[in-house]
C-alpha positions in Angstrom: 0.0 0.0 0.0 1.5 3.7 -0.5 2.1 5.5 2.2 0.4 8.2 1.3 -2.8 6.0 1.3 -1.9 4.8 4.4 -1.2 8.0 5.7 -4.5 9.2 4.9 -6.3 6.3 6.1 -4.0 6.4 9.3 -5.2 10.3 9.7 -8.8 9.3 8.8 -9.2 6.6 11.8 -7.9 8.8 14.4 -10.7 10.5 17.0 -11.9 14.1 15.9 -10.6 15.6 19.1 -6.9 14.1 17.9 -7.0 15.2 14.2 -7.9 19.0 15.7 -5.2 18.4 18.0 -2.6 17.5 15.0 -4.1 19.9 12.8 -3.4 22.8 15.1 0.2 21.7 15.7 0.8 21.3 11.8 -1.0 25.5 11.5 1.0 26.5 14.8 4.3 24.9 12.9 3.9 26.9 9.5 3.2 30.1 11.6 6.2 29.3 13.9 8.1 28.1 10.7 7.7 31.2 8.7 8.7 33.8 11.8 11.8 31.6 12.8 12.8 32.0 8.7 12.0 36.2 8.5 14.4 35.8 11.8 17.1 34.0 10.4 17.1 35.7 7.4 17.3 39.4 9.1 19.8 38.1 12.0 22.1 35.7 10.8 22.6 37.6 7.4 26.4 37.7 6.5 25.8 40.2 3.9 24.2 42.9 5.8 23.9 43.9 9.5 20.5 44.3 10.5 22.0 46.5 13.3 24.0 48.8 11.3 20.5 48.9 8.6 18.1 49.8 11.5 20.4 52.8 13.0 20.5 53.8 9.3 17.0 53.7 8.7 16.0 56.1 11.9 18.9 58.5 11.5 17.9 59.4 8.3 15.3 61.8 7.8 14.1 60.5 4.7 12.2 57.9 6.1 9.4 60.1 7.4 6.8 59.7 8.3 4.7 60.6 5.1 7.3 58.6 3.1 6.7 55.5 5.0 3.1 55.9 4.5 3.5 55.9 1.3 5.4 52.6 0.8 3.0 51.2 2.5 0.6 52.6 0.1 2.8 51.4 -2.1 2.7 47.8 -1.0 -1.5 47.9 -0.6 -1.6 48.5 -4.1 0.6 45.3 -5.0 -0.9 42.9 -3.3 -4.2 44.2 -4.1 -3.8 43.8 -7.7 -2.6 40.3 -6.5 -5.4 39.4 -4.5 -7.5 40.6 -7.2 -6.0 38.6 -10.1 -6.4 35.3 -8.0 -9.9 35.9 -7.4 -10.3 37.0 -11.4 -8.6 33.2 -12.1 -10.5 30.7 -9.5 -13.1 32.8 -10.3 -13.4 30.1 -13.5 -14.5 27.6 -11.2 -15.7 29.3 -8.4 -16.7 32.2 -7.3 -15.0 33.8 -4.3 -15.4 37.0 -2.5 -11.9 39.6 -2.5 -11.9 38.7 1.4 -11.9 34.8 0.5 -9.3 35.3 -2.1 -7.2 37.5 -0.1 -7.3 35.2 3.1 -6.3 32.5 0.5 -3.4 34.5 -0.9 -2.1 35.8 2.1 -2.4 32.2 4.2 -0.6 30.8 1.1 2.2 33.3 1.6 2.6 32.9 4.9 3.1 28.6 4.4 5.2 29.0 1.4 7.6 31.8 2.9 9.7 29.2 3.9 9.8 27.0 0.9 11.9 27.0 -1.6 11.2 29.5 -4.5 7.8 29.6 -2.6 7.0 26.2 -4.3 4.7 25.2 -0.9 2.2 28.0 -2.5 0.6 25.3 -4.9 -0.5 23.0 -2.3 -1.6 25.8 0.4 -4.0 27.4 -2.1 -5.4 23.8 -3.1 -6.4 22.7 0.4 -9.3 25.4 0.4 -10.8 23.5 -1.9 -12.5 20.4 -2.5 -10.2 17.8 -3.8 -12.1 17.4 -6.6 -11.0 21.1 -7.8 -7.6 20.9 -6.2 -5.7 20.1 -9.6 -7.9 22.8 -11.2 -6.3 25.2 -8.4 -2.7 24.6 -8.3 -3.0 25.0 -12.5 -4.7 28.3 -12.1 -2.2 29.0 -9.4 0.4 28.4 -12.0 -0.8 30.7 -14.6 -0.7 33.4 -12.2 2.8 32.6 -11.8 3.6 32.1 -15.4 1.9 35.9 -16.1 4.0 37.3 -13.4 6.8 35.9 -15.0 6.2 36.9 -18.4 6.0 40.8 -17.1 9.5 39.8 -15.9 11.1 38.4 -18.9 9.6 41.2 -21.2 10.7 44.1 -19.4 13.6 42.6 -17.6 14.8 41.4 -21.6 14.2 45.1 -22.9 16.0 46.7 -19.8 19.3 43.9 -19.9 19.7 44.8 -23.8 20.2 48.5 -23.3 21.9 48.2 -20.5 24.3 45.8 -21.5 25.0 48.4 -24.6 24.9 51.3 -22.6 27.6 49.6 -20.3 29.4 47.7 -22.4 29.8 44.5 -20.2 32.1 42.2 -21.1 31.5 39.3 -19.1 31.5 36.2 -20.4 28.9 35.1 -17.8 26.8 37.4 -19.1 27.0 36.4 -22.6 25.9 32.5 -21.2 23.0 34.8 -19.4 21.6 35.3 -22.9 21.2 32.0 -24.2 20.1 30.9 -20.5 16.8 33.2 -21.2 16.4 31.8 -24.7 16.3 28.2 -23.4 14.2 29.7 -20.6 11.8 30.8 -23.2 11.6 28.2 -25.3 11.6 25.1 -22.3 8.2 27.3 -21.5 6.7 27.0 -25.1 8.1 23.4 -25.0 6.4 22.3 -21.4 3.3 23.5 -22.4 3.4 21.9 -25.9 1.4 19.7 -27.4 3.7 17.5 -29.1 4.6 15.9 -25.8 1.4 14.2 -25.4 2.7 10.8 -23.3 4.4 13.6 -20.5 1.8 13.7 -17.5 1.9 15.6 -14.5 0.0 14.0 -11.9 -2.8 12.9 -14.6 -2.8 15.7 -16.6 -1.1 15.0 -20.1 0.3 17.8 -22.0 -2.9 17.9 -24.1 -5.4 18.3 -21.4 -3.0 21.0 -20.1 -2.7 22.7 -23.0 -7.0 22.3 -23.3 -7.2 23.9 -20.0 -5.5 27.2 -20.4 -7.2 27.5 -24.2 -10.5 26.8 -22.6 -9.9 29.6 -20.3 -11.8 32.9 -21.8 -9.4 35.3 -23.1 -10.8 38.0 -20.4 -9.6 36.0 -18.0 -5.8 35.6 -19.6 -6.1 39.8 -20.5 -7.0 40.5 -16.9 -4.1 38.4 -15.2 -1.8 39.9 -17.2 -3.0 43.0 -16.9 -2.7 42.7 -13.5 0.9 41.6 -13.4 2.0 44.2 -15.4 0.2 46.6 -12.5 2.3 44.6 -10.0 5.7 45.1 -11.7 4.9 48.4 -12.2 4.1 49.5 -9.1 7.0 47.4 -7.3 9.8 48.6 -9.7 8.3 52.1 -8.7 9.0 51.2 -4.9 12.3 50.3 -5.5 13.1 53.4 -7.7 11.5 55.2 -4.5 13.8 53.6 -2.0 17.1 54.6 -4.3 15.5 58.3 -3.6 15.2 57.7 0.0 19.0 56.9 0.5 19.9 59.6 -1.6 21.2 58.0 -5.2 21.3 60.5 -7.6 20.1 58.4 -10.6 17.8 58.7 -12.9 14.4 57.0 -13.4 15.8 55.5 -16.6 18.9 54.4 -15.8 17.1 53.0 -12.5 14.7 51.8 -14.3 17.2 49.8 -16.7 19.2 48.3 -13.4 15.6 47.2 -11.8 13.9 45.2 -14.4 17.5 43.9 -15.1 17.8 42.7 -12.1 14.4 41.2 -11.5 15.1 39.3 -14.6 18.1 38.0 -13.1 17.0 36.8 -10.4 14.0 35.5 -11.2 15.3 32.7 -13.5 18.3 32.3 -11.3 16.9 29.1 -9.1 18.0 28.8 -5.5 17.3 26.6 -2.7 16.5 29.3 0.0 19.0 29.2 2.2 21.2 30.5 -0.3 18.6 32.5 -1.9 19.7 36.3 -0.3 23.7 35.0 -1.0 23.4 34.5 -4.9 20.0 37.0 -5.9 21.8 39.9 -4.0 25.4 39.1 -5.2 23.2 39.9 -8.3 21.3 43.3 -7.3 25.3 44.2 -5.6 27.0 43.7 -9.0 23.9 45.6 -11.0 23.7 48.8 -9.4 27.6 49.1 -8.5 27.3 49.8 -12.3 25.6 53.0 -11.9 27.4 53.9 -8.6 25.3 52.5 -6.0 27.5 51.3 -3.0 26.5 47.6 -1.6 25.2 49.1 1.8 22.5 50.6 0.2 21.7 48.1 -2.6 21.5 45.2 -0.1 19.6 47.6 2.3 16.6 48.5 0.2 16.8 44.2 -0.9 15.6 43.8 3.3 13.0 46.8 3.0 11.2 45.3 -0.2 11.3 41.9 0.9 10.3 43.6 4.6 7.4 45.6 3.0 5.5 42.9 0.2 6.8 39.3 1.7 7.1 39.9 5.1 4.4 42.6 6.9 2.0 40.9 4.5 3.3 37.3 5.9 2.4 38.4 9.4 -0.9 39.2 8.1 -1.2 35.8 6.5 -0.3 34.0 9.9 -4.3 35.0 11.2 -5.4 33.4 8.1 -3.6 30.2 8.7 -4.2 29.8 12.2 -7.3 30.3 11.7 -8.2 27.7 8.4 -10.2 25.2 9.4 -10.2 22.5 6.9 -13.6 20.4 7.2 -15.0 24.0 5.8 -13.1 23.3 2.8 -16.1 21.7 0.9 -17.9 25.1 1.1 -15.6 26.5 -1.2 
């Protein structure tokens, strides 16, 4: 027998009061889990001391209050449009309320914060739903990801060209970076092919994934990518923001140019994620030292963004998760 069968069946014959009892020390570990990680990652991080960051942050005046309002503002706006593009895609086979599919994005942050590349999201989103719908989810869940990703490679492509001319790299690394995002490209086009009809992933053949995305209306498709293109927008924009707040005098272009270059980067860079701040901020270091942006700062305004959309929004998430109760699953 499996032992995921037996695992179920194992979980299924034990008294109610001991499932609760099991299922509230599996929420209480995620919770515990994602705070000891945000910890970790601020305390024990070799390339920045959080110390030294937080006396920066309140000696300089720049971080007033009104500007710290408005990165928070600033970090509303991005995971509304997040929120809201979830509930436009399970919207195809169920209709949710914004509050349901914000408690479903935020609890799925929170779970996957730990994870790595946030790969734990697929399965957190699926549990609050039936299991007949769960494979339905986690694809849906994947589109998201895959528009979020194509905002990346289009702008992050457009800004590495010019500034690799404007800058004149000659890195050989960099030249390997090049045919790394063709073979990124085309192993997307490839995955999702149709030719590869005897590849399954967990009983879905290339064919019926292929059907399922076609099938989807094209509103649907024009809205979530709509919406990521919102997201990258308005994230790029808080990043530019933070470079004004620790006084770089660069311009929105050239910023611009080093931003979507580096979220290019390190977005097709994979990394378990221990090592994740180690190689994607050796990344950002290397980037912006181009335009004259010492690594203090670079690695600085790294903490604050992942601070203002992965980790204040985590916290928020850890009600949610707490508080999922998972016989009320079949509602949705």
């Amino acid at each position: 027998m499996p032992r995921t069968h037996f695992g179920i069946m194992f979980f299924g014959s034990l008294p109610y009061k001991t499932k609760q009892f099991f299922f509230v020390l599996i929420k209480l570990s995620i919770v515990v889990g994602a705070f000891y990680f945000i910890y970790k990652k601020l305390a024990t991080n070799e390339n920045l001391d959080f110390y030294e960051f937080w006396s920066f942050l309140k000696e300089n005046d720049s971080f007033s209050a009104k500007n710290i309002l408005f990165l928070f503002i600033l970090t509303l706006f991005n995971w509304f449009f997040e929120i809201l593009k979830w509930k436009t895609l399970v919207g195809y086979i169920k209709v949710i309320s914004f509050k349901n599919a914000l408690e479903q994005s935020l609890g799925a942050l929170t779970a996957s914060l730990f994870t790595p590349n946030r790969i734990g999201e697929y399965g957190a989103k699926a549990v609050y739903y039936q299991a007949s719908k769960r494979k339905q989810v986690m694809l849906l869940n994947l589109l998201s990801n895959m528009m979020q990703m194509s905002a990346t490679v289009i702008f992050g492509c457009l800004g590495f060209i010019i500034m690799y001319s404007k800058y004149n790299i000659e890195i050989n690394s960099f030249k390997v970076l090049r045919i790394l995002i063709i073979i990124t490209l085309i192993g997307v086009f490839t995955l999702f092919g149709i030719r590869q009809k005897r590849f399954k992933i967990k009983g879905f053949s290339m064919e019926k994934l292929s059907a399922f995305f076609k099938n989807l209306p094209l509103k649907i498709h024009l809205l979530t990518f709509g919406f990521s293109i919102l997201r990258y927008f308005i994230f790029s924009f808080q990043f530019y923001f933070l470079l004004q707040l620790f006084g770089v005098n660069v311009s929105y272009y050239n910023a611009m140019i080093v931003i979507t270059s580096m979220y290019l980067l390190s977005s097709i860079i994979p990394s378990i994620f221990i090592f994740d701040v180690v190689i994607k901020g050796s990344v950002a270091v290397y980037l912006f030292s181009l335009v004259g942006v010492n690594e203090f700062t670079t690695l600085s305004i790294i903490t604050l963004m992942w601070l203002l959309n992965f980790v204040i929004p985590s916290v928020f998430g850890s009600y949610y998760v707490l508080n999922f109760n998972l016989y009320k699953t079949e509602d949705h």
